[in-house]
C-alpha positions in Angstrom: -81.7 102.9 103.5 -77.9 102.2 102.8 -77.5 100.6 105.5 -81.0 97.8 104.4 -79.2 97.4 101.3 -75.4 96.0 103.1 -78.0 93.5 105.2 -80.6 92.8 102.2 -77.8 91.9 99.9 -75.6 89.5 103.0 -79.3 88.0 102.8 -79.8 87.7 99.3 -76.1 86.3 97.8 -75.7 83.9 101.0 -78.2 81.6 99.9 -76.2 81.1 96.5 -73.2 80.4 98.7 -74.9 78.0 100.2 -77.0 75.9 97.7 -74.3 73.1 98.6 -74.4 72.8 102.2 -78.7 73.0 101.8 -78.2 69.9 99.3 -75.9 67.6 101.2 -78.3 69.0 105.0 -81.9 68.6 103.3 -81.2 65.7 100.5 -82.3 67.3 97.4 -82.0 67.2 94.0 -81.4 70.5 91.5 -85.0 71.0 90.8 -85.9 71.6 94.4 -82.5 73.4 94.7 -84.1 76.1 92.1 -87.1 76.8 94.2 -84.8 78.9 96.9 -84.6 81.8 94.2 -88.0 81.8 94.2 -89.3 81.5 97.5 -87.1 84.2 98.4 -89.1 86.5 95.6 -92.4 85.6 95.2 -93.5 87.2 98.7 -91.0 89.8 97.9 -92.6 90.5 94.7 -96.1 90.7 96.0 -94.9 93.5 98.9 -93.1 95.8 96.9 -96.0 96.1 94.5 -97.9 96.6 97.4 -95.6 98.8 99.5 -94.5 100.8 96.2 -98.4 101.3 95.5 -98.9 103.1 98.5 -95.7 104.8 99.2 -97.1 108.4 99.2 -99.8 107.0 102.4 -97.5 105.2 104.5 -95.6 106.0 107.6 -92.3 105.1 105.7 -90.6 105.0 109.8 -92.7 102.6 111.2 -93.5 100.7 108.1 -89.6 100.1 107.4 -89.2 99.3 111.7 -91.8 96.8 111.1 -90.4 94.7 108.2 -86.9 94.9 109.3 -88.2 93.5 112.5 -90.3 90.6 111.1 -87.0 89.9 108.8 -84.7 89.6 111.5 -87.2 87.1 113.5 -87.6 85.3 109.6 -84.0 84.9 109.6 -83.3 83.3 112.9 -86.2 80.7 112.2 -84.7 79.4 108.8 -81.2 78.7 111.3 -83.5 76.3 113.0 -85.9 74.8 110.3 -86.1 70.9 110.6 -86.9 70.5 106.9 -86.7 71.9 103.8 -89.9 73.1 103.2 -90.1 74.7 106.9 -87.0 76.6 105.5 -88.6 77.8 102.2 -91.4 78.5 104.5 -89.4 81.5 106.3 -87.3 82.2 103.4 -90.7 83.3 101.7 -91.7 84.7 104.9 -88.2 87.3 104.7 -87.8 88.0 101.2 -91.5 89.2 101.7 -90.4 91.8 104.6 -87.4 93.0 102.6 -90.0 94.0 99.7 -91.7 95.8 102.1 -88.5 97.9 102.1 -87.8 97.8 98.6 -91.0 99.3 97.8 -90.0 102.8 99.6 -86.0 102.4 99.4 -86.0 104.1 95.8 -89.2 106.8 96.3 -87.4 108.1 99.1 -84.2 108.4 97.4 -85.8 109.8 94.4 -87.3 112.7 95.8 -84.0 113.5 97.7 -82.3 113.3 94.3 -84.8 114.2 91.7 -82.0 115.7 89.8 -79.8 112.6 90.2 -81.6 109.8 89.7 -79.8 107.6 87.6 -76.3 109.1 89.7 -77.8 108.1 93.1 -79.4 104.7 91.9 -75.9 103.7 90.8 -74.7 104.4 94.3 -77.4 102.5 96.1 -76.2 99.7 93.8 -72.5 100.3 94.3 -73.4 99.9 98.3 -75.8 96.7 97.7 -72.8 95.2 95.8 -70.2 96.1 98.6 -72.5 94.0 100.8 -73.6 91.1 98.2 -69.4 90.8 97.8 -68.9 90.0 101.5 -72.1 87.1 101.7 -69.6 84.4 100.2 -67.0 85.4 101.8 -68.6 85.4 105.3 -70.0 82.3 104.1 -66.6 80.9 103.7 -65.4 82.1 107.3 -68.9 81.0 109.2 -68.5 77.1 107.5 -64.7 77.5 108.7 -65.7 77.3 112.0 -69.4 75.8 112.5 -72.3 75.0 109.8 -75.0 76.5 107.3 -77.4 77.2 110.4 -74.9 80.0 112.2 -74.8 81.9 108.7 -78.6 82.6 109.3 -78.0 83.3 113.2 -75.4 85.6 112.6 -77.4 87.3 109.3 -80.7 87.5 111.9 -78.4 90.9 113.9 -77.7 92.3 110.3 -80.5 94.8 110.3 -79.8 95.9 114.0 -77.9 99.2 112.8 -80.5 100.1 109.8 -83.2 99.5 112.6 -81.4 102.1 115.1 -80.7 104.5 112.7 -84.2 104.2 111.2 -85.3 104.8 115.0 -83.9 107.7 115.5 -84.3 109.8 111.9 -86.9 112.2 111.4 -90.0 110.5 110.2 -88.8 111.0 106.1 -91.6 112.1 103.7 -92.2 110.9 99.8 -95.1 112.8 99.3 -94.0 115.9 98.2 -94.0 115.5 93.8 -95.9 112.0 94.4 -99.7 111.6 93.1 -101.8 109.4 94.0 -102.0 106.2 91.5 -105.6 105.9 90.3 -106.6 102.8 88.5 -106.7 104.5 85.1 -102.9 105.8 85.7 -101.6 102.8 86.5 -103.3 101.7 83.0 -101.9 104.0 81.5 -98.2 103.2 82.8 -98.3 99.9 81.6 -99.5 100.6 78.5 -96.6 103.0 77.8 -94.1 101.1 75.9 -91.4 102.6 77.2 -92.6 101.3 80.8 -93.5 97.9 78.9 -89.9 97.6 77.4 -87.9 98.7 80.8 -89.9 96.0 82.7 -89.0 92.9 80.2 -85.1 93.8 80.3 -85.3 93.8 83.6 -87.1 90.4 83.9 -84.2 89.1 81.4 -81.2 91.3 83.5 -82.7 89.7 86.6 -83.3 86.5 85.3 -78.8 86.8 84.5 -78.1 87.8 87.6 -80.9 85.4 89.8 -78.9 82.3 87.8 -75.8 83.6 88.7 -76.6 84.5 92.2 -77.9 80.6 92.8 -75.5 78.6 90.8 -72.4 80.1 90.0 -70.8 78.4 93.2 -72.6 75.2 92.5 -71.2 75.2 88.8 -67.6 76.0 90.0 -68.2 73.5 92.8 -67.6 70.8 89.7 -63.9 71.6 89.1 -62.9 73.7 92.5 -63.3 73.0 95.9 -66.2 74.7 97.7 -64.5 77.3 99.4 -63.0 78.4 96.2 -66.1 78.1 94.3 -68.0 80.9 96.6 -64.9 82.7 96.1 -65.7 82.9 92.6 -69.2 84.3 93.7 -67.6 86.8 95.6 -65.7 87.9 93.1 -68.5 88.3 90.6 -70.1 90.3 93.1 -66.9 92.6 93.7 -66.8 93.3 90.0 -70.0 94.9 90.6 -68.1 97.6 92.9 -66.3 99.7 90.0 -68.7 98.8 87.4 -71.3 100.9 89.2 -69.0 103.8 90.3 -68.2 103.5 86.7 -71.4 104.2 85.5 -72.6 106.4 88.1 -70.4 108.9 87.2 -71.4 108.3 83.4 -74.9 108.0 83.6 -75.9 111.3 83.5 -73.3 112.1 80.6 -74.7 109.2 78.1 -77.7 107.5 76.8 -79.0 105.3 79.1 -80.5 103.1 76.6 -77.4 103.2 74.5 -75.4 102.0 77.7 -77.7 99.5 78.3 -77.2 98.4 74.8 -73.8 98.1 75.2 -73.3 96.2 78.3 -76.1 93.7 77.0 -74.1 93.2 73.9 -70.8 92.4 75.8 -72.6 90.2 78.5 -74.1 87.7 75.7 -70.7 86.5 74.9 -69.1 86.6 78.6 -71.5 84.3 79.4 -71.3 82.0 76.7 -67.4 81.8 77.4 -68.2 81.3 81.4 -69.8 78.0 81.0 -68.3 76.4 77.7 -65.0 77.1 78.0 -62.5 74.5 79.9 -60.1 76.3 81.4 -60.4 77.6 84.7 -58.5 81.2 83.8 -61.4 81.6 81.0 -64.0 81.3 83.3 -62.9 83.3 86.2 -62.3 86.3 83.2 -65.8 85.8 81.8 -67.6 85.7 85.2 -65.8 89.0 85.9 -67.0 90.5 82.8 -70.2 89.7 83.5 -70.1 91.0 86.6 -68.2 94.1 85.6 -71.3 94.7 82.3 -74.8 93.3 84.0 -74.2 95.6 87.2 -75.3 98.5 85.2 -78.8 97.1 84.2 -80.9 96.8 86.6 -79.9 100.7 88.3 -79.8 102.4 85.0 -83.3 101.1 83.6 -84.6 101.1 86.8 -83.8 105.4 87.1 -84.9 105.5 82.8 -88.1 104.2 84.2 -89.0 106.5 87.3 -87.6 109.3 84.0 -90.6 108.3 82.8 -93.4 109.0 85.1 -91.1 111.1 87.9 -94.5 111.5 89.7 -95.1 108.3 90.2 -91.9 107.2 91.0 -93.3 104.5 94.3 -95.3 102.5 92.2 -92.7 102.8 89.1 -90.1 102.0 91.6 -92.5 98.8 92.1 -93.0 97.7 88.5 -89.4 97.9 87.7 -88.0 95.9 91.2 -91.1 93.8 91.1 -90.0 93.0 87.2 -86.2 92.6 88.3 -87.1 90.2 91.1 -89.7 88.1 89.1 -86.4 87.2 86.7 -84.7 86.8 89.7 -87.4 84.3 90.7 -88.2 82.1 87.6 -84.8 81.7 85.8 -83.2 80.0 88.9 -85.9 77.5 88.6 -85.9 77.3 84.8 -82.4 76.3 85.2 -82.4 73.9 87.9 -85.2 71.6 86.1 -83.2 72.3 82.8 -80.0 71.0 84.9 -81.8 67.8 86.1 -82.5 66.8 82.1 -78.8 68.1 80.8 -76.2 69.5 83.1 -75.5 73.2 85.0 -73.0 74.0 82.7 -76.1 73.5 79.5 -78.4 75.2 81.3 -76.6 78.1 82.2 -75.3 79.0 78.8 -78.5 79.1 77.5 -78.6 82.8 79.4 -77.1 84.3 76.5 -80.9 84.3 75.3 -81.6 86.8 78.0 -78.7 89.0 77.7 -79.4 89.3 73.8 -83.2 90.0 74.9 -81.4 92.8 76.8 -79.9 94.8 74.1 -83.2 94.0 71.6 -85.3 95.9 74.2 -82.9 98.8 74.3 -82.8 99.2 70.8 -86.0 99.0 70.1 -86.4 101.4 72.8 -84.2 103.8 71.6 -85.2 103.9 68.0 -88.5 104.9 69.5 -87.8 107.2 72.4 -84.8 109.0 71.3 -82.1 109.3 73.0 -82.6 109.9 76.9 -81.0 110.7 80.0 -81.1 109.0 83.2 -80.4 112.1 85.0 
């Protein structure tokens, strides 16, 4: 599973990096820019609901062989797609493989870790964001020497090694603790309010980061050079690196919600300062902020919710990814149609709205849970 997350996050952040090079190959304007985000998610959202339904039933070995698989082959074909929509076409056809994956990634951990949790979460992230840090950056050295297309060849071998060690595991079981979902639980999850308010910050944290993923280098593309603006990406992403040992090591010591709170509250004015301000020093030190707060989100709620419902955690692993990746989704859209009628710069700041929705949720949370622990 760690070794999925290095090659789903090279997958993920390189398409960010390379919102550019996809303008200037496929002549487009923002607003069919925006619609990578979300072909990338849409099939990914419908899988993991799917996969995360049915984790206690499924033969988690070959399941995983298979998606990584059809992934790798979705990869290679978007090096060689003719035309924009044949690309979107295959970038819907992997982010849709990689839910697949996502759907079980978190069951299994959690019932290796049920008395970690929120610890073991934070780690997963720590190694996604090891691996989203080095997509610009292999970016960068992959335009050095040829064009967009090789990124894709060379990402199509990245899930080789998760595929071989997959192979050769024991088969690994998630049905020990895990009930079946019947129609009248899964009601009776999403009525829970608690479930309710972890799923919309997560569509607000996801819509954050999904903006940032997709147009941070083409925003820093207007006042540095294009290497240096996936730079920037990359070291957004790094930021991600000690913010989540950070709060892996905390999690278990502190309110969730109250963290959550917290980082929300710092991230709302980061941003604001990352695309208003003129100076290039200010923006570099707000994008790292944001990195360094709006790591902690998505891992933290995510382990709150499977707190929740611990045996269900598959399908609340689903509701809370599927919510994270459907803000993911629609925000990078929202902003590139909101960039065509003002400017990237506009658009973005108005993602302070999300990060304040952020640290509403959490209060209003905490006022009526109590405090928590993401254990």
């Amino acid at each position: 599973m760690f070794g999925f997350t290095v090659g789903d996050a090279l997958a993920l952040q390189v398409r960010g990096a390379l919102v550019p090079s996809l303008q200037r190959a496929f002549d487009v304007d923002p607003a069919l820019l925006g619609l990578v985000a979300p072909a990338g998610t849409v099939g990914f959202l419908c899988t993991v609901l799917l996969a995360g339904a049915a984790a206690g039933r499924l033969d988690v070995r070959r399941t995983v062989l298979a998606a990584l698989a059809v992934a790798s082959v979705a990869l290679l074909a978007m090096s060689a797609a003719p035309a924009y929509g044949v690309f979107l076409a295959f970038l819907f056809v992997q982010g849709s493989a990689d839910g697949v994956v996502r759907g079980l990634d978190r069951p299994v951990l959690a019932h290796f870790y049920p008395e970690q949790r929120g610890r073991i979460f934070n780690v997963y992230g720590l190694v996604w964001a090891v691996g989203a840090a080095a997509a610009p950056l292999v970016v960068v050295a992959v335009l050095a020497v040829g064009n967009w297309r090789w990124v894709f060849a060379v990402l199509s071998v990245a899930f080789v090694p998760a595929a071989v060690l997959v192979a050769r595991a024991g088969p690994p079981s998630i049905e020990t603790g895990e009930r079946a979902l019947s129609r009248e639980r899964l009601a009776a999850l999403l009525r829970d309010r608690r479930i309710l308010g972890v799923l919309l910050a997560l569509v607000c944290s996801g819509g954050i980061e999904g903006c940032l993923f997709t147009w941070l280098p083409y925003y820093a593309s207007g006042f540095l050079p294009e290497a240096y603006a996936n730079v920037l990406l990359s070291a957004y992403l790094v930021a991600y690196v000690p913010g989540r040992a950070l709060y892996g090591a905390i999690v278990g010591r502190v309110d969730p919600l109250a963290l959550v709170a917290v980082l929300g509250a710092v991230t709302a004015p980061a941003l604001y300062v990352a695309f208003t301000a003129s100076g290039t020093v200010a923006v570099v030190a707000a994008v790292l902020v944001v990195g360094l707060c709006v790591c902690g989100l998505y891992p933290t709620l995510s382990a709150f919710g499977v707190n929740v419902a611990p045996a269900y955690s598959g399908p609340v692993n689903a509701l809370t990814t599927g919510a994270n990746y459907l803000g993911l989704s629609l925000a990078p859209a929202a902003v590139g149609v909101l960039a065509s009628a003002t400017s990237v710069g506009t658009a973005l700041s108005s993602l302070v709205a999300p990060a304040v929705g952020v640290v509403a949720v959490a209060l209003a949370l905490r006022t009526r849970s109590g405090t928590a622990t993401a254990a």
